[in-house]
N, C-alpha and C positions, 0 to 999 in steps of 0.2 A: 558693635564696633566693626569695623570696615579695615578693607589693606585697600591700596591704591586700583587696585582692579574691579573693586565693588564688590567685594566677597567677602564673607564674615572671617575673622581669624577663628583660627581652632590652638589649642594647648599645645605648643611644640613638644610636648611629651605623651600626646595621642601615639599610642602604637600601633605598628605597621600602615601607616599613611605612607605614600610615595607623593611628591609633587607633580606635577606633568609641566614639564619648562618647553616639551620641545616634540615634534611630529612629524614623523613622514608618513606620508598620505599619496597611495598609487592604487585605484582602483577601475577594474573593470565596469564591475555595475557602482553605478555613480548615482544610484536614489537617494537621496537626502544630502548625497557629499557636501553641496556648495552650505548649506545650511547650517551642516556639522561642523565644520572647518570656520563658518564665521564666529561659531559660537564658542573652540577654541579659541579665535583668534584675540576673542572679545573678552578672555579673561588672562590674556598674555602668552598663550603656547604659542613661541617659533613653529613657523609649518615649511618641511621639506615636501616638496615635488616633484612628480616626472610628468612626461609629457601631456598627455592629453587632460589628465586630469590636473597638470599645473594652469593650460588654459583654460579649465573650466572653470578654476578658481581666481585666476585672476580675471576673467573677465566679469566674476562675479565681485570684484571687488576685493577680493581676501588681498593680502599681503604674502607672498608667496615667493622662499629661494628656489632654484630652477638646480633639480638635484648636479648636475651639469656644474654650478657654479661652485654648490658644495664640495663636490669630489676633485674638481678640477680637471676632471675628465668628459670629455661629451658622451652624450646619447648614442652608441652604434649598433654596428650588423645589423638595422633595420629594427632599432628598438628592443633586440634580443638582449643587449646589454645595456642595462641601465643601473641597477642598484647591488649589483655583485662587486662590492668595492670596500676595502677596510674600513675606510669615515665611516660609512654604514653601519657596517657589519660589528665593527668596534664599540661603536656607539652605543650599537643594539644590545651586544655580549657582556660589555664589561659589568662586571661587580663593581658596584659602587662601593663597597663595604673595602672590599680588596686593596690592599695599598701598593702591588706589583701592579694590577689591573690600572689603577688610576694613574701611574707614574708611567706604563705605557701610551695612556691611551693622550696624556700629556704631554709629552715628547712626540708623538707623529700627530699633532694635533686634531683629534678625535674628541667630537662632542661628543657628550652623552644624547639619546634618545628614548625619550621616556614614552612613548607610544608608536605602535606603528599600525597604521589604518589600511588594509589591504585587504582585497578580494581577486579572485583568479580569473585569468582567462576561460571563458564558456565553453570548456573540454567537451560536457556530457550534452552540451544541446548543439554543440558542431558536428558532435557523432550520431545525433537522433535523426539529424537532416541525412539525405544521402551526398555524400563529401567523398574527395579523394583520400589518399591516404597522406598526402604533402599537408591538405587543409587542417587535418587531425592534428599532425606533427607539429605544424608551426600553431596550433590552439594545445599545447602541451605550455603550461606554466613554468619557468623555472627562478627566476628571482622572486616572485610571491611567494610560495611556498618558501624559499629559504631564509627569509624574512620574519615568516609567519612562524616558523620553527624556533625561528632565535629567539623571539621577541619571546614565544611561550616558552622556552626553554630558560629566559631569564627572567620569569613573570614576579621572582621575589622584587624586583627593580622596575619593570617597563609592561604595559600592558599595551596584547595584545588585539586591534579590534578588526573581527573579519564577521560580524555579521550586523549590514543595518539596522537592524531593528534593534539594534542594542544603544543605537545612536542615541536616543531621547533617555535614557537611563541613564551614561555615562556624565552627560552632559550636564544633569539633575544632581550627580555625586558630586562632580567635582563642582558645580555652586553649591552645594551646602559645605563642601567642606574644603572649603577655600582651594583649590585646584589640586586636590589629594584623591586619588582613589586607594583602598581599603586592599589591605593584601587577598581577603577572600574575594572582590571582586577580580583581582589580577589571576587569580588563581583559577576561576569560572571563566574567563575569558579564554583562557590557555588551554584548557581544556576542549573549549571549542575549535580550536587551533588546530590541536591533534586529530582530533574525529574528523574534520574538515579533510585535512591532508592526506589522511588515512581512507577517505570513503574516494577524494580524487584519485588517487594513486591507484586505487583497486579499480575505479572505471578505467583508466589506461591500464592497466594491464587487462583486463576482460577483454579491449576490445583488442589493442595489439595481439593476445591471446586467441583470438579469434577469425587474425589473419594470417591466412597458410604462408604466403611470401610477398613482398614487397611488391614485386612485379602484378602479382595476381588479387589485388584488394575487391574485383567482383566477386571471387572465387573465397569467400568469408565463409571460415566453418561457424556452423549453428551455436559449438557448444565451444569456448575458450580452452586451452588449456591448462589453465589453472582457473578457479574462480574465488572471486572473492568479492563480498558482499556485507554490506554493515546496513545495521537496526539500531532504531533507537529507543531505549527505554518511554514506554506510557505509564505505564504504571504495575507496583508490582499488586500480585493478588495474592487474596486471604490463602490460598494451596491449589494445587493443581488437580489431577484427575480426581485423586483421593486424600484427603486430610493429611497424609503424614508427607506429602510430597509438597515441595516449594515452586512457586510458578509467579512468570511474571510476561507480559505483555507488550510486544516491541511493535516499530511499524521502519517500515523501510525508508531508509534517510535522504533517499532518493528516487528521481524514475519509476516511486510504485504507481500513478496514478490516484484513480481516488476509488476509495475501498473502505471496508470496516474497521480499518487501526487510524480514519479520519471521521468516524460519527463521534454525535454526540448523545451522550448520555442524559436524560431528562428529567427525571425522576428515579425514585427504585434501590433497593439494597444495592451491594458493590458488585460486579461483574464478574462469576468464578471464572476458571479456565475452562469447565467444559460448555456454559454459557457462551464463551465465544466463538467454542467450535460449532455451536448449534445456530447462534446469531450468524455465522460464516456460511453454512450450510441452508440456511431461509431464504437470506436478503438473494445468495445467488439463484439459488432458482427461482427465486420471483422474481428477477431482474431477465429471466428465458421469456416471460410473456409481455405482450402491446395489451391487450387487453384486462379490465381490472381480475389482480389475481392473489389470491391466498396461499400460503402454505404452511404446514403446521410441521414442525420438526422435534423428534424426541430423538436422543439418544444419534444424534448424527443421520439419521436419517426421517426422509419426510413420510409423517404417517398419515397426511393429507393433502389434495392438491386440486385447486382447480383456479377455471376464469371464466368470466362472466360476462356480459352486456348487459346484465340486470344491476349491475353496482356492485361494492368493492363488500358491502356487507353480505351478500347475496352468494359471493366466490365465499369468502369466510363461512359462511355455514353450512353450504355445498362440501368445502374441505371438511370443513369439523367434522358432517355425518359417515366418512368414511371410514374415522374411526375414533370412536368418542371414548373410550378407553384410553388409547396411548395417547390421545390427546393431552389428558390429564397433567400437567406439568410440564407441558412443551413450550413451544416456541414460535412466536407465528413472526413469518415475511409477509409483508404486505409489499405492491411495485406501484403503489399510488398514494396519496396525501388519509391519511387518517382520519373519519371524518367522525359527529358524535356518535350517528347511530352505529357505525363501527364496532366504536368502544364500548358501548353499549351491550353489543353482543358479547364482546372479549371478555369484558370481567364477570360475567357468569361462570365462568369457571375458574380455576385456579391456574395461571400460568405464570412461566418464570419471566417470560423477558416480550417483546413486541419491537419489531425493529418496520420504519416503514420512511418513505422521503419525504418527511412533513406530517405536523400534525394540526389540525384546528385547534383554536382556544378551547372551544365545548367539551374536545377530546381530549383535551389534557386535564381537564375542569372532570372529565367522567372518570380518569384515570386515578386521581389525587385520593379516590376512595379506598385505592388499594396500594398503598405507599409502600411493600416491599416489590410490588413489580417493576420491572425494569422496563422502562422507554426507551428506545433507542431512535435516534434522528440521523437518518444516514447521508441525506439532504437531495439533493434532485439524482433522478435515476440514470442522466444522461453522462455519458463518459465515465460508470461505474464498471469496474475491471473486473473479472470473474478471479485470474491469476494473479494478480496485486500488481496488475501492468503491461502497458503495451511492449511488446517483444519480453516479456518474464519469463521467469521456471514454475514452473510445478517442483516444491523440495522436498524430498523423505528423506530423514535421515535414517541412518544405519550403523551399525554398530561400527564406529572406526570409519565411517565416511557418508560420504552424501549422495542421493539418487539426485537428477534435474531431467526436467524431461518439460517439454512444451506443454502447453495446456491446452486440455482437453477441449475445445473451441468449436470442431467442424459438426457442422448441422448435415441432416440429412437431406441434400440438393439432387442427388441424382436415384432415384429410387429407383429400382428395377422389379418389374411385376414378374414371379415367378412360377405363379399358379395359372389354370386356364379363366378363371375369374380375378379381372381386375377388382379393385377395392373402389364401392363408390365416393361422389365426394362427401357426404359425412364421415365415415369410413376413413378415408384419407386423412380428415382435421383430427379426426382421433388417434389416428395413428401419430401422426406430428407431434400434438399433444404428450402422447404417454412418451414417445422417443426423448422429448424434451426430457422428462421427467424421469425418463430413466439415466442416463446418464449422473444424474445428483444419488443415487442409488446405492448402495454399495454387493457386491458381486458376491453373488449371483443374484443379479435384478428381475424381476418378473412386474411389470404394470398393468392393470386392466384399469381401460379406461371407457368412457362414455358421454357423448354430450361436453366435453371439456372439462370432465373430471377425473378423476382416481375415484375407482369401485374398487380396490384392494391392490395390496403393494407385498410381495414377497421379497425379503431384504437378506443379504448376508449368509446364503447357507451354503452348504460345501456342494450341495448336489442342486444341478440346475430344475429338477422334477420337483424337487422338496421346496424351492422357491413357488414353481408355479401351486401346486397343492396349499400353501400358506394363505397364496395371493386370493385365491377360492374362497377360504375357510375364512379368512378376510371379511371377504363380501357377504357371508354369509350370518356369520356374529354381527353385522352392521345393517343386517336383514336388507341389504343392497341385492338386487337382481342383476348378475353378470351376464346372464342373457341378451344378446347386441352387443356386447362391450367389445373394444379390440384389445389385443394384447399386445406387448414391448417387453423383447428380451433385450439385455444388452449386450449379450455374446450368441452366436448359434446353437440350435439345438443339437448334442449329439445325438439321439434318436428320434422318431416318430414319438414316443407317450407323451413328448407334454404336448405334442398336436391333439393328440385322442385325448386327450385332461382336457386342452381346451375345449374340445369339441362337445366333451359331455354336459359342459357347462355355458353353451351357446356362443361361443367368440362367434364373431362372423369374418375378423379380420386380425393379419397378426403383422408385425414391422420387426424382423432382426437380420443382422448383418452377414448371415449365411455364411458358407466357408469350409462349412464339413463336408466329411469325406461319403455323410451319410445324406446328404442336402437330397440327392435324388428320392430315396425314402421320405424323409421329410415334406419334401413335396407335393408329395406319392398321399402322405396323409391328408395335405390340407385339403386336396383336390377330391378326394375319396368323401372327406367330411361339408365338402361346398362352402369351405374356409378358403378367402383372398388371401394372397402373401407376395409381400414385398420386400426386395434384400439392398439392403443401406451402403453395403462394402466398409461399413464400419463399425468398431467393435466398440462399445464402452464401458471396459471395466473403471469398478473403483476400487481398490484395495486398501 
């Protein structure tokens, strides 16, 4: 059975149904609007409008009051005011349950509004362009948001809709249930309402926060002062670093670019927390090379690395023999499409996870054989963010507050030869190479590298000599010959010994960013041992 709108009737003692009689609808981004709005119109919702978007709908046809006519006031100050108005705001607020509420809203003749359809002006993509500070100001929302507040602040009564893509779902509720949406949908809506407003609010302040004075909007400090910043839940996980710890997975609600809280998962058990620091840790330094390139990471840092011309299986096995050991349960990046013979190699051992920009059917058909491993599809490597976004933070927190600081980005461009032998050009590709690779590292870094590979990786020790000695003892459990290889520290060395360590163990070339007070010594060594050295003017720790 039918009501006169072509909707089925539902039990007037269905609980928590709300009707929708009636709409106002003012939005910026205007995808799907005219569509939306016929499809209320088509089951009877009254639609309120403002300007542009009342002629978008009328020119599409809808049936549309010109909020103008409602209020009995016009559109002014250039559009600044238009739905800051009791009819409105009344409409929006009152409790319908409330019998002061309704006997007000009676007497100064006030409909109710049982939805309100609104999106904001393009604050965060007026501020991405370079704009003045007036252009900023006048892209500051203020009748949206207080709209959007009401409508979610009265969601027992009026829902609020501020994201299109909810448009086809709405639409889908209210014909099955005769033009009623459901309190937990009102409630889900409202809640996007908050977060919305909440994440807006925080970009205007970050960026006002990060101009010194009105007059001087070239003169933009780096870092705001205050900051604030919202994530959105992905999903929560089984514990964090260790079983008894709770841990859960967010990705940034805006501006992050495209990063790893946007792959997808393919196959494979669930993704712990420290699976993401190591999936985080792969994907980014394979994302350092053009050419096809592998890296195997355990424990946060990579215990293999190389790239190839001979094929992406070729780099993969080149990494693995560096060290087939820590391998064991790691984590491979791959910066190119997955292909079978790949895979092929991969599952002969045992590893946790494989994160790469595409996979062939054959490789996903080779993978299926080992169903707790984890696939990860990160999807094409171009406009992939190292810091989860153009102009972003690097974030640490700390006990009672937060570190930011830019991200560690700068390549080495200006090299400076500081020995009386320059480094030839193989010499050079490996240097580049391991600098890459050191950087991903964590401090105290030491890389010997070769031919486009990692021959041994000393990670993490308190003394920069006990790194290089590691990075040795490295190559030599993996029966790798460090003889030729170059080296990459990622801070300067304070003494000569790790020059004479490298020296006894053949470097011919070393790459770090100099700066000590002992550099002449240092120097003193390479040259004495007929070691090239080149200084970066750049330091890269990781802590």
């Amino acid at each position: 059975m039918e009501n006169g709108a072509g909707l089925p009737h539902i039990s007037p003692t269905e609980s928590l149904m709300k009707k929708i009689r009636r709409a106002i609808i003012s939005v910026t981004d205007k995808t799907g609007v005219a569509e939306f709005a016929k499809e209320l119109s088509s089951i009877g919702v009254e639609i309120i409008s403002t300007g542009g978007t009342a002629e978008l709908l009328t020119k599409a046809g809808i049936n549309v009051i010109p909020i103008s006519s409602y209020t009995g006031f016009p559109e002014m100050l250039d559009g600044r005011l238009k739905t800051l108005h009791p009819k409105i705001h009344g409409g929006i607020l009152g409790i319908r349950s409330n019998t002061a509420h309704q006997k007000d809203m009676a007497a100064h003749g006030i409909l109710p509004i049982d939805m309100v359809v609104v999106n904001l002006y393009a604050f965060e993509k007026t501020i991405a362009k370079r704009c003045s500070l007036e252009d900023a100001i006048e892209n500051i929302d203020i009748g949206g948001p207080t709209m959007m507040r009401s409508a979610a602040k009265n969601y027992s009564d009026v829902a609020a809709v501020v994201d299109p893509e909810d448009y086809a779902a709405i639409i889908g509720e209210l014909r099955e249930k005769a033009g009623c949406l459901a309190l937990s949908t009102r409630f889900r809506l409202a809640k996007k309402v908050f977060q919305l407003t909440a994440r807006y609010d925080a970009a205007i302040s970050n960026y006002l926060g990060s101009v010194p004075d009105a007059a001087r909007i070239d003169a933009a400090k780096k870092f705001p002062d205050t900051f604030t910043v919202q994530f959105e839940k992905v999903q929560d996980l089984r514990y964090g670093e260790n079983p008894h710890q709770s841990a859960a997975f967010y990705r940034r609600s805006c501006g992050a670019g495209k990063g790893l809280a946007d792959a997808k998962q393919l196959q494979g058990k669930e993704l712990s927390y420290n699976n993401i620091l190591d999936l985080n840790a792969a994907i980014t330094l394979a994302a350092e090379f053009h050419e096809n390139a592998a890296v195997i990471v355990k424990h946060n840092n990579p215990c293999g690395v190389a790239e190839s011309k001979d094929g992406l299986r070729a780099a993969y096995e080149t990494a693995y023999s560096t060290d087939k050991t820590s391998a064991f349960g790691g984590i491979v990046g791959l910066n190119k499409k997955c292909t079978k013979d790949v895979a092929e190699a991969l599952t002969r051992i045992f590893l946790e996870a494989v994160i790469a920009p595409g996979y062939e059917e054959d490789a996903l058909k080779v993978f299926e054989a080992k169903k707790n491993l984890r696939v990860i599809d990160i999807g094409l490597m171009d406009g992939f963010c190292r810091g989860g976004g153009v102009n972003d933070y690097d974030m640490k927190r700390v006990s009672g507050g937060l570190l930011l600081q830019t991200v560690d980005a700068e390549s080495a461009s200006d090299l400076k030869t500081v020995t009386s032998r320059a480094p030839n050009e193989r010499e050079l590709g490996d240097l580049l190479f391991a600098w890459n690779v050191c950087r991903h590292v964590k401090s105290n870094a030491i890389i010997l590298a070769k031919s486009g590979r990692t021959v041994g990786i000393g990670a993490g020790q308190m003394s920069r000599v006990d790194s290089t000695r590691i990075a040795f003892m490295k190559a030599k459990d993996a029966a790798l010959d460090a003889a030729g290889s170059t080296l990459a520290s990622d801070a300067f060395f304070p003494f000569r010994d790790n020059v004479d360590i490298a020296a006894e163990h053949g470097i011919t070339a070393i790459i770090q960013p100099g700066g000590s007070i002992k550099d002449e010594e240092v120097i003193k060594a390479a040259n004495d041992h007929g070691i090239a050295m080149v200084f970066t003017g750049i330091r890269h720790f990781k802590h």
